[in-house]
N, C-alpha and C positions, 0 to 999 in steps of 0.2 A: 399415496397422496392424501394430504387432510382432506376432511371434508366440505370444508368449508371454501378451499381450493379449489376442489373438483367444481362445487357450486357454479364459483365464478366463472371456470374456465365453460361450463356450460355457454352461463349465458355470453360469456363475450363469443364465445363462438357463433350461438343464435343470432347476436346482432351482426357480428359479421357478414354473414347467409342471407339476414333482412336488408342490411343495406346494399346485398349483390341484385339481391333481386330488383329490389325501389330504382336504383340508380341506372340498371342492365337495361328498365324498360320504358317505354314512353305511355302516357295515356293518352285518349279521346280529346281534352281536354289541353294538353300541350301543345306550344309552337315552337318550329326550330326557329334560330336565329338566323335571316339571311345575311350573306354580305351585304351592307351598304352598296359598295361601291358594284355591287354583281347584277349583271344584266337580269332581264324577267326568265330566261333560262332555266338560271341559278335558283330560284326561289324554291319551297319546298312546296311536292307535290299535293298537301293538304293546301298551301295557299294557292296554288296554281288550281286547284277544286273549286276554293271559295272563290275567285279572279274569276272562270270561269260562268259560276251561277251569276257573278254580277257585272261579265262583258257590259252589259247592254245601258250600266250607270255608271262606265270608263268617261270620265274628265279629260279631255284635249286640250292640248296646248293652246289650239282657237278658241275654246270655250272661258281658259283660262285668260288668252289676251283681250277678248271679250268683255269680260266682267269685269276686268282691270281697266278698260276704256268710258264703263259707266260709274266705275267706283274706285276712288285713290285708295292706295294699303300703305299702312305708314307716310313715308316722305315722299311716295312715289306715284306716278300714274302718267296717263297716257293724254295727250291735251288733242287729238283731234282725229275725225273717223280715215284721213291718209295714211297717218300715220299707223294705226289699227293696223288697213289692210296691210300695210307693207311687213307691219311685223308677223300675220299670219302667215304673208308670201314667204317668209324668213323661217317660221317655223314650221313651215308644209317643205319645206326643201333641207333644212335640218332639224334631222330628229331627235338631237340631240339639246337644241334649243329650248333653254327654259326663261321664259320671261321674268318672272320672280329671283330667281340667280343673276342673270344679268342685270337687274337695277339695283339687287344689294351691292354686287361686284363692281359697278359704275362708280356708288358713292365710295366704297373704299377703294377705288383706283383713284380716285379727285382728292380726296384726303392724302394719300401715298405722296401723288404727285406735286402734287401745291407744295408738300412739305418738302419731299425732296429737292426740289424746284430750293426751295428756300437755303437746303442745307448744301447745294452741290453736288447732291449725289451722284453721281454720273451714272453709275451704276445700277443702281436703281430704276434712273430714268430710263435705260438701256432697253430693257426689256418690257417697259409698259409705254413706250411709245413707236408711230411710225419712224425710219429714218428721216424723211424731209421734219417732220416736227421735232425729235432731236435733235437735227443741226440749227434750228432756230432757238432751243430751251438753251444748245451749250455754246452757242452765240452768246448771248443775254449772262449766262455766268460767267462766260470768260471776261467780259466787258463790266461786269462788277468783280471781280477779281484785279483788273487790273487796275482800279480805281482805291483797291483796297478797303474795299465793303464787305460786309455781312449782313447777312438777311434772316431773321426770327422770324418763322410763320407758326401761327398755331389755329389748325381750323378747330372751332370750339362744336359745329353742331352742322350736317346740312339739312337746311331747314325745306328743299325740295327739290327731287330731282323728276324732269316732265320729260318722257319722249317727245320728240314736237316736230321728230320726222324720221322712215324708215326706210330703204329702200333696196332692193334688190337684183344685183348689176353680172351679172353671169356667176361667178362662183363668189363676188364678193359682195359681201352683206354689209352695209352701213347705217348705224343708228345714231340720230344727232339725240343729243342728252341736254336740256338747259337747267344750269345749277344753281342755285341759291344756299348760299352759307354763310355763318356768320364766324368770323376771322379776328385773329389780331397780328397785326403786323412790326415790323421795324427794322430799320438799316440803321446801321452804325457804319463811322469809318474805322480806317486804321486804329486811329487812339481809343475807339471804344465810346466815342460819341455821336448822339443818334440825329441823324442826319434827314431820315423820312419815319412816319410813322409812328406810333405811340404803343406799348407796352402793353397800358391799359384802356385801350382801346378798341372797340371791340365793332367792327363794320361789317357792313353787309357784302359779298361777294358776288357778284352774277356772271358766268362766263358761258357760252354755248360748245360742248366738244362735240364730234362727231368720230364715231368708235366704230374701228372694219375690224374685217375677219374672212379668210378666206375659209368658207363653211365646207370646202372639200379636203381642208387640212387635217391629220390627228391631232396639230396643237391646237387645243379649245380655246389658246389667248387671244382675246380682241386687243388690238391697240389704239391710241391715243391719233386720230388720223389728222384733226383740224381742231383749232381753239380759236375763237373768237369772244370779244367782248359783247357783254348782253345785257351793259348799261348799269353800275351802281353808282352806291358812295365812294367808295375805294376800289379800281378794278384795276390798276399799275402791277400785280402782282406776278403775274405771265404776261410772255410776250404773244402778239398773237403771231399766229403759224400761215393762215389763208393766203 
């Protein structure tokens, strides 16, 4: 073999050997990656060390609905100390209960639904509402279908959504949400001309829902339980369920 060949073959061997070693071993300084989705179990035994030394500055779900009660985050917050307690009472019974999930998860369920509300979805609405509040949303479309209407919703922003009551009824949890957003709306009939509402126009929406969930259940979906009006410029857009 040249020489010059053997050289190489050296060192690509060297590095081969070096990167067995770098890549075979962990340092001091390394962290595995947990799964997301994997319980405190699952975490690796260096974090379950550091968890550990700092039990004792562990954040709870009360502390967390807490803070939230004295101070809004984003669009969202808690409007009075009943409400508070009933939502600690909700997260002392499930553990699984995150306040913070559940009011980003509210506003994109209200978005979801307005929209599909607007588009017909049925299917959509299927699964993010109670049955009595379905037969009331697919009332309301069958009855502009047969009028030969369509309905353009576009929520453009919700500009807040407040707990404003929680409560805690044997295994069912209910949380009423009151919504403010700002909307554009419009019906057209058959021929394509608009009959309510403007394009470009752009109203404020106020509606109050109230969202269950049976907290003994494996499916973590809350649904759609009660809609009522909560007084705007424009509030026609749902019917109410109560």
């Amino acid at each position: 073999m040249p020489a010059d060949l053997f050289v190489y073959a050296l060192v690509a061997a060297g590095l081969v050997f070096w990167l067995r070693s770098i890549l075979g071993t962990r340092h001091g300084e390394e962290r595995s990656r947990p799964d997301p989705f994997a319980g405190i179990e699952n975490i690796s035994s260096a974090d379950k060390s550091d968890l550990d030394k700092k039990v004792e500055h562990v954040v709870t779900q009360e502390d967390i609905i807490r803070d939230l009660a004295v101070e809004a985050k984003d669009s969202y917050s808690i409007d009075n100390k009943t409400t508070e307690e009933g939502l600690v009472d909700i997260a002392k019974a499930d553990k699984n209960f995150d306040i913070h999930f559940f009011m980003q998860g509210a506003q994109d369920a209200f978005v979801m639904i307005v929209e599909s509300f607007a588009e017909g979805d049925r299917d959509a609405l299927r699964g993010l509402l109670s049955p009595a509040v379905y037969e009331a949303f697919d009332g309301a479309i069958k009855q502009r279908e047969e009028k030969g209407h369509s309905q353009y919703t576009d929520i453009h922003a919700v500009r807040k959504a407040e707990a404003i009551d929680a409560e805690l009824h044997g295994r069912k949890a209910y949380i009423t949400i009151r919504f403010s957003a700002e909307e554009s709306s419009v019906t057209k009939d058959k021929d394509g001309e608009i009959v309510a509402g403007h394009p470009d126009k752009v109203s404020v929406m106020k509606d109050i829902w109230v969202f269950s969930r049976d907290i003994k259940s494996r499916d973590p979906s809350w649904l759609l339980e009660e809609t009522r009006d909560a007084g705007a410029e424009d509030n026609d857009l749902l019917p109410d369920s109560h």
